[in-house]
N, CA and C atoms as an extended XYZ file, in Angstrom:
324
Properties=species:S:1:pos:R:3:atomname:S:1:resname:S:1:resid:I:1 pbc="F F F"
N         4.949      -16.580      -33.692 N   UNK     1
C         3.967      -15.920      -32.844 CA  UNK     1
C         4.647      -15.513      -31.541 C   UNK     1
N         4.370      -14.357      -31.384 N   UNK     2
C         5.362      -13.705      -29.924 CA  UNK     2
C         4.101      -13.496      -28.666 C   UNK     2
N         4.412      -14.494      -28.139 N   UNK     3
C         3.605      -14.233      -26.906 CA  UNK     3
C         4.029      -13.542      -25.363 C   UNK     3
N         2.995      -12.798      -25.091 N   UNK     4
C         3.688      -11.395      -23.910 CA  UNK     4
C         2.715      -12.552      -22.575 C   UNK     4
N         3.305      -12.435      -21.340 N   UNK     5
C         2.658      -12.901      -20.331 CA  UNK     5
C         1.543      -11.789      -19.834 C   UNK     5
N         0.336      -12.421      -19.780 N   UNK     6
C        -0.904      -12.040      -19.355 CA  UNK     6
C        -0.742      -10.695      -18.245 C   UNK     6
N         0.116      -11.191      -16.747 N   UNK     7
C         0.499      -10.107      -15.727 CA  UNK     7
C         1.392       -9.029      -16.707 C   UNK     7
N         2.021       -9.039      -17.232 N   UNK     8
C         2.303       -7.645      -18.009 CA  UNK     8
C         1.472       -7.157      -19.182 C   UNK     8
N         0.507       -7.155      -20.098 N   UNK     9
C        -0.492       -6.956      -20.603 CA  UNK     9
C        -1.776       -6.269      -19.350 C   UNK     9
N        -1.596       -6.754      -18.568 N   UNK    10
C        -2.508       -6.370      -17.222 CA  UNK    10
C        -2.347       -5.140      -16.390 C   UNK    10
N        -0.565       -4.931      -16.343 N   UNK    11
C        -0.015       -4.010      -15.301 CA  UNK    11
C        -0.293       -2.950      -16.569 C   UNK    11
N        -0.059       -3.347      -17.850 N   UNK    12
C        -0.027       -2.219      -18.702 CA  UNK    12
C        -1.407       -1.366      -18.928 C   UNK    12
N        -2.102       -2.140      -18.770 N   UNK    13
C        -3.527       -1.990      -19.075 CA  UNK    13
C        -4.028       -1.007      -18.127 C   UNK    13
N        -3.636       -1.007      -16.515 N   UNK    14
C        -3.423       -0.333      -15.283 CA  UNK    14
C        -2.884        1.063      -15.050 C   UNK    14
N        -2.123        0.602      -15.945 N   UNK    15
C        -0.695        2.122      -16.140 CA  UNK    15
C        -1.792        3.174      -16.999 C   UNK    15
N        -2.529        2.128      -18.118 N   UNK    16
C        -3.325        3.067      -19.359 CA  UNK    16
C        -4.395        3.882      -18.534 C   UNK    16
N        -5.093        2.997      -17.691 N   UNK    17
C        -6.569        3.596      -16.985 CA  UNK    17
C        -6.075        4.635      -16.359 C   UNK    17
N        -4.851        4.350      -15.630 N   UNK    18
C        -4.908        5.148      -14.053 CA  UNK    18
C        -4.264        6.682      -14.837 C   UNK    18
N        -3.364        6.486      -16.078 N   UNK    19
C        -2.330        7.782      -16.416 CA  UNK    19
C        -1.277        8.222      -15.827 C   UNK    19
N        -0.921        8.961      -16.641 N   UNK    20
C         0.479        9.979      -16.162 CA  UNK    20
C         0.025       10.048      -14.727 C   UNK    20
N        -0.567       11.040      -14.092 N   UNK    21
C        -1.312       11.267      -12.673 CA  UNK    21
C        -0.735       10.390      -11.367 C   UNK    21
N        -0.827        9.289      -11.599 N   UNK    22
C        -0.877        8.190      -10.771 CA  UNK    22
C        -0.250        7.073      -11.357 C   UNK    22
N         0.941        7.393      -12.275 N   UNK    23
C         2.066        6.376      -12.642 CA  UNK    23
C         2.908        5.774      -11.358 C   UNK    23
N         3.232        7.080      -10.429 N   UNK    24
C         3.958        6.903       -9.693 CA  UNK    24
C         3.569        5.751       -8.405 C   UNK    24
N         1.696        6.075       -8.387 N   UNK    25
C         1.330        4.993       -7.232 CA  UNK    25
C         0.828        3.968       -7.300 C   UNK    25
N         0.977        4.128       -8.910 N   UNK    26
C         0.745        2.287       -9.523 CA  UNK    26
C         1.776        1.470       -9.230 C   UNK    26
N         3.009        2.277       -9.375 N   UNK    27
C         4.036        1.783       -9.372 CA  UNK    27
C         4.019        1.630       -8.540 C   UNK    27
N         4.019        1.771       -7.319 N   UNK    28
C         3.957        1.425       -5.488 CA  UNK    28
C         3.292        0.723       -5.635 C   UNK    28
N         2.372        0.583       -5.717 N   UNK    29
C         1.066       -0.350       -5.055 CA  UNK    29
C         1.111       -1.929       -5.726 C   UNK    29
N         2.178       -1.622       -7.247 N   UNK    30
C         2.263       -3.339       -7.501 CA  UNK    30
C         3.828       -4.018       -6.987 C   UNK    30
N         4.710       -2.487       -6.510 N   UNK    31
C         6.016       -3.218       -5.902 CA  UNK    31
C         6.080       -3.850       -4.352 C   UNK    31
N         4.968       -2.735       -4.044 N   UNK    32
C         4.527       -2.750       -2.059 CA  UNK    32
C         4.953       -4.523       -1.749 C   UNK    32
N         4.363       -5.280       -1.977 N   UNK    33
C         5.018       -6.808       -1.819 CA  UNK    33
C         6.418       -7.169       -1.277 C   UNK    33
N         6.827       -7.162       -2.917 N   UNK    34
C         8.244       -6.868       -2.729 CA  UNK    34
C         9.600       -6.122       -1.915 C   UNK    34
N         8.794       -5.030       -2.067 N   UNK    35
C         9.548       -3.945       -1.030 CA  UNK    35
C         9.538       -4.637        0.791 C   UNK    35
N         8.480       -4.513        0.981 N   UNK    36
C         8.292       -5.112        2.538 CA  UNK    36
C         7.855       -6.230        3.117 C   UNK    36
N         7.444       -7.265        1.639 N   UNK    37
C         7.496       -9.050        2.044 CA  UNK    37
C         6.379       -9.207        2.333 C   UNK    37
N         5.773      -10.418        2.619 N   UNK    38
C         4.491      -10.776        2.825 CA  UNK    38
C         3.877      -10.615        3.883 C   UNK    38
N         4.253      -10.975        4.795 N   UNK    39
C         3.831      -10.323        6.435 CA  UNK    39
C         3.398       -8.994        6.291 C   UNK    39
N         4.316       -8.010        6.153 N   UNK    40
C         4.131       -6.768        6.180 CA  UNK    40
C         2.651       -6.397        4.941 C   UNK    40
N         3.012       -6.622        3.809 N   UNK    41
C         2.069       -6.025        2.731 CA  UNK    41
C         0.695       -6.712        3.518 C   UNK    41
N         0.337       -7.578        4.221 N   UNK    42
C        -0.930       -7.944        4.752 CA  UNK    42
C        -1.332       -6.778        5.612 C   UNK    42
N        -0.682       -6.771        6.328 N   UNK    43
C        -0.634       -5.516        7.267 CA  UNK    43
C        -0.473       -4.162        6.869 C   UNK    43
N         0.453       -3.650        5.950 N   UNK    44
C         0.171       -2.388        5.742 CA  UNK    44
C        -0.186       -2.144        4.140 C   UNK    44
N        -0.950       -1.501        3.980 N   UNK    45
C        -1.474       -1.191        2.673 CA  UNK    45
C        -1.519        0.421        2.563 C   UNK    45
N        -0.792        0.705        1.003 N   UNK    46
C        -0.889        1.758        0.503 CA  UNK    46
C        -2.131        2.834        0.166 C   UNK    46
N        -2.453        3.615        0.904 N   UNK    47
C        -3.587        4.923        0.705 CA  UNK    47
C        -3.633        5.644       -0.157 C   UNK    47
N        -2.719        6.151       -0.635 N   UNK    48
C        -2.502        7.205       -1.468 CA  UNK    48
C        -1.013        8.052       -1.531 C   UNK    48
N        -0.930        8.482       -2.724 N   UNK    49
C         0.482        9.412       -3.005 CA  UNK    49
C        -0.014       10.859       -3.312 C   UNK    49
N         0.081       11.491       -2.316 N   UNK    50
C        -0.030       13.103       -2.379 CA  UNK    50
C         1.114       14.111       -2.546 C   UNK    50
N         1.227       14.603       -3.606 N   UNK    51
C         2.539       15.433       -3.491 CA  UNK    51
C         3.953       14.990       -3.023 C   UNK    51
N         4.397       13.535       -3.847 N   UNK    52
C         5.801       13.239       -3.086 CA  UNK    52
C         5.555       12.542       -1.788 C   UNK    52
N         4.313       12.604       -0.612 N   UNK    53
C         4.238       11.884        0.213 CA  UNK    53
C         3.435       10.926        0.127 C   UNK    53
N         3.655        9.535        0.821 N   UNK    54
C         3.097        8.506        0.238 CA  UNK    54
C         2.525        8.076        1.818 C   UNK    54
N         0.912        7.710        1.274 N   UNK    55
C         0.510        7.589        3.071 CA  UNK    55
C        -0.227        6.026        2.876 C   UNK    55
N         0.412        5.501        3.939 N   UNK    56
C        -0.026        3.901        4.373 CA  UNK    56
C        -0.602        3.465        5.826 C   UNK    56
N        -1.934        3.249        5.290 N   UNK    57
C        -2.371        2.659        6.653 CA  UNK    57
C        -1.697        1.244        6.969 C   UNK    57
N        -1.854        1.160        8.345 N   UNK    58
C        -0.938       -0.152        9.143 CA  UNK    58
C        -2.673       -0.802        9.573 C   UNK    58
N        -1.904       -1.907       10.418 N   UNK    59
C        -3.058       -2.778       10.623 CA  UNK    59
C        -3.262       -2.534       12.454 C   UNK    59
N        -2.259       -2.061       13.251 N   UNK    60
C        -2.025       -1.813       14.065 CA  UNK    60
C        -0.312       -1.186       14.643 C   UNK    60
N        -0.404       -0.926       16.033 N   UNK    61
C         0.556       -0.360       16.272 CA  UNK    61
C         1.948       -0.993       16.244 C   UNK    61
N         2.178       -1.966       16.907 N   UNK    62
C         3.318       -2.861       16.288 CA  UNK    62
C         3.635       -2.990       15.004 C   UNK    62
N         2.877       -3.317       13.883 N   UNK    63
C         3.533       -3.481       12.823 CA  UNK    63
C         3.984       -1.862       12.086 C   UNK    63
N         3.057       -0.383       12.947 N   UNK    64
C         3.557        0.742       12.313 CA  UNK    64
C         4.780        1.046       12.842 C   UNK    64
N         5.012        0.702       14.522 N   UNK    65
C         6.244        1.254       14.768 CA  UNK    65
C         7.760        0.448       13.727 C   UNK    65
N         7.300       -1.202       13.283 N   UNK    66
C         8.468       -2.111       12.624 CA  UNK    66
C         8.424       -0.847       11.219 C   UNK    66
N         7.026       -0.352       10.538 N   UNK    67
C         7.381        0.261        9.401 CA  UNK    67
C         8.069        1.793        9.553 C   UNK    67
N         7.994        2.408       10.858 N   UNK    68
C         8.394        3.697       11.421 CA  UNK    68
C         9.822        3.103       11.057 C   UNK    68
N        10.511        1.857       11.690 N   UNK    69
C        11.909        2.400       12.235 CA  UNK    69
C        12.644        1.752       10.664 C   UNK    69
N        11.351        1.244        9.894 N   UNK    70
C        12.820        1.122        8.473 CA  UNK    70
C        11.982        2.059        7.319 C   UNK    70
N        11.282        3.403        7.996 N   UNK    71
C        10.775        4.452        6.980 CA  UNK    71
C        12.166        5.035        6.026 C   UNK    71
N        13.235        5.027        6.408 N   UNK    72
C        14.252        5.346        5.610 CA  UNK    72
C        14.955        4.380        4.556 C   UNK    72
N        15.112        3.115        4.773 N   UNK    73
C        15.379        2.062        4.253 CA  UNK    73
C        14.128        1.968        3.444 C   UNK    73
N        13.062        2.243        3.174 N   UNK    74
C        11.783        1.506        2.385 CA  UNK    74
C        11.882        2.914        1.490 C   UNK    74
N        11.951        4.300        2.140 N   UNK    75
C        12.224        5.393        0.971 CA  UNK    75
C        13.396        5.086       -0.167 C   UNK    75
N        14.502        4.740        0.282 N   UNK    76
C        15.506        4.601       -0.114 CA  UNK    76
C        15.328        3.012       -1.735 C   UNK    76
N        14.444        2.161       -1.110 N   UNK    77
C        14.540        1.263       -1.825 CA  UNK    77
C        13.006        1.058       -3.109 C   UNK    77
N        12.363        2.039       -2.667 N   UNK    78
C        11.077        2.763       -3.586 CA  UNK    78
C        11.984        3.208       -4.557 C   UNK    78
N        13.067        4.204       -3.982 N   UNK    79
C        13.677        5.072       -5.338 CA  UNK    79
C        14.465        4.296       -5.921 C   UNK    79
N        15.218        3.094       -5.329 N   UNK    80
C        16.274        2.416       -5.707 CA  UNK    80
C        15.419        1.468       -6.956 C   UNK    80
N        14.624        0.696       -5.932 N   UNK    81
C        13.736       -0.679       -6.800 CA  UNK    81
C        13.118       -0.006       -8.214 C   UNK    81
N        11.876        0.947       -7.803 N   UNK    82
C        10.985        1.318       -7.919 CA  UNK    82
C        11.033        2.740       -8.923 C   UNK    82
N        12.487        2.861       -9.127 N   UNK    83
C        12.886        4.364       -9.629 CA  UNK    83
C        11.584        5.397       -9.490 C   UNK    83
N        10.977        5.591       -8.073 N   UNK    84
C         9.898        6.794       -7.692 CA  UNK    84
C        10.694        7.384       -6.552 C   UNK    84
N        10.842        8.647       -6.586 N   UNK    85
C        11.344        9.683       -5.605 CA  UNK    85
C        10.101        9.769       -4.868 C   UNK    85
N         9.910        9.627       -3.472 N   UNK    86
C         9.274       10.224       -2.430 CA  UNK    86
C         9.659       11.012       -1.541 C   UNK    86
N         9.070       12.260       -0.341 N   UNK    87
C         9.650       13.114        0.345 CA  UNK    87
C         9.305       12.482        1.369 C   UNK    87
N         8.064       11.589        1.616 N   UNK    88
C         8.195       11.147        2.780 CA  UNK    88
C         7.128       10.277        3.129 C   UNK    88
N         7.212        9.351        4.386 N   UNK    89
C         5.911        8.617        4.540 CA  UNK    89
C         5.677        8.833        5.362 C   UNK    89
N         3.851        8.717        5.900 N   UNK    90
C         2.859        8.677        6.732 CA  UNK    90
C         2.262        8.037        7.291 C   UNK    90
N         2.301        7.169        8.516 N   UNK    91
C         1.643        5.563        8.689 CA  UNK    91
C         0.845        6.162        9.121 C   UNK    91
N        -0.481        5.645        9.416 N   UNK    92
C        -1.555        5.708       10.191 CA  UNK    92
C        -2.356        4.533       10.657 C   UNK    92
N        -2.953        4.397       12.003 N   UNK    93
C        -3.794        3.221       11.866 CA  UNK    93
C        -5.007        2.855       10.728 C   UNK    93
N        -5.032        2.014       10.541 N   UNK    94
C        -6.595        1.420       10.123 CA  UNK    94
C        -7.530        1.633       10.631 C   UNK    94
N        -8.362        2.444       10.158 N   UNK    95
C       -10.042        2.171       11.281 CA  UNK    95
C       -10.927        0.959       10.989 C   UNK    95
N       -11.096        0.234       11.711 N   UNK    96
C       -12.009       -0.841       11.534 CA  UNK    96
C       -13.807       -0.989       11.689 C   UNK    96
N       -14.185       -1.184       10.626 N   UNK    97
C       -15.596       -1.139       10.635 CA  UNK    97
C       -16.123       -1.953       12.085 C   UNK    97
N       -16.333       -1.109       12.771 N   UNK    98
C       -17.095       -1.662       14.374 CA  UNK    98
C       -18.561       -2.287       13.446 C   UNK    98
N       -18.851       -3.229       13.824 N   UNK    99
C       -20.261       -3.840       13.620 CA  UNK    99
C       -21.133       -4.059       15.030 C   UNK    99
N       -22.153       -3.403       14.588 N   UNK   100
C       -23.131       -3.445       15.502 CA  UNK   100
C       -23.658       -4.375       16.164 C   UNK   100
N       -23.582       -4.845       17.197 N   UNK   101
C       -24.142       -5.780       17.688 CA  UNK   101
C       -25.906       -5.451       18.416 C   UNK   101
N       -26.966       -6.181       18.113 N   UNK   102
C       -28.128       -6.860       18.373 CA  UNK   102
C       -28.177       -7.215       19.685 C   UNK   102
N       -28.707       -6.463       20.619 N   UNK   103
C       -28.813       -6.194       22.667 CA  UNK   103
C       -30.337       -6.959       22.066 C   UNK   103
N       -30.320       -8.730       22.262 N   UNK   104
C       -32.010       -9.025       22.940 CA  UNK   104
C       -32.549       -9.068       24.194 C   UNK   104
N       -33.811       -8.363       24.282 N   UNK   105
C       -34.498       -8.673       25.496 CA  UNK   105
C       -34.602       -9.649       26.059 C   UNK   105
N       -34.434      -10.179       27.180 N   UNK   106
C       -34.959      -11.311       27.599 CA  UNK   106
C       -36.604      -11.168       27.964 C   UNK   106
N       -36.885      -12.411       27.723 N   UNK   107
C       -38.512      -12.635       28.008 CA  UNK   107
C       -38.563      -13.166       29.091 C   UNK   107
N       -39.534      -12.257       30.180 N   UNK   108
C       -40.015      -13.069       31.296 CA  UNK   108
C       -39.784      -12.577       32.160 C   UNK   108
């Protein structure tokens, strides 16, 4: 009996839903970890792959300028790791759901 591990039966299963289309940002989005380590993948998360450019919101400005200054090193190791050619990346902030806060009257 040949047994396959569950996480690859899973990624495959992923590859099937998403298609040809979006092979390329499956493939990102399960290497993203790896590529930039745990700190970072908390903080920046993958948006989308448009035409060769791949756009990632950050969590704030410090951690976009650390992903700005190794945007060449992380292209380089997408194509290396990841065998996906990209033309380029896009950080942007995160917008954060502002929640409304409840102004009570005082009585009296």
């Amino acid at each position: 009996m040949d047994f396959t591990q569950t996480g690859k039966v899973l990624q495959n299963l992923v590859y099937q839903i998403a298609g040809p289309e979006y092979k390329d940002f499956v493939t990102i989005a399960f290497g993203w970890k790896k590529l930039v380590g745990n700190i970072l993948a908390e903080r920046a998360s993958i948006h989308k792959l448009e035409k060769k450019v791949l756009f990632v919101s950050v969590t704030n400005n410090v951690w976009m300028q650390e992903l700005i200054l190794r945007k060449f090193q992380l292209m380089e190791d997408i194509k290396s790791m990841l065998n996906v050619q990209i033309s380029d990346i896009v950080f942007f902030l995160k917008q954060n759901k502002v929640k409304s806060k409840r102004i009570r009257k005082k009585n009296g």
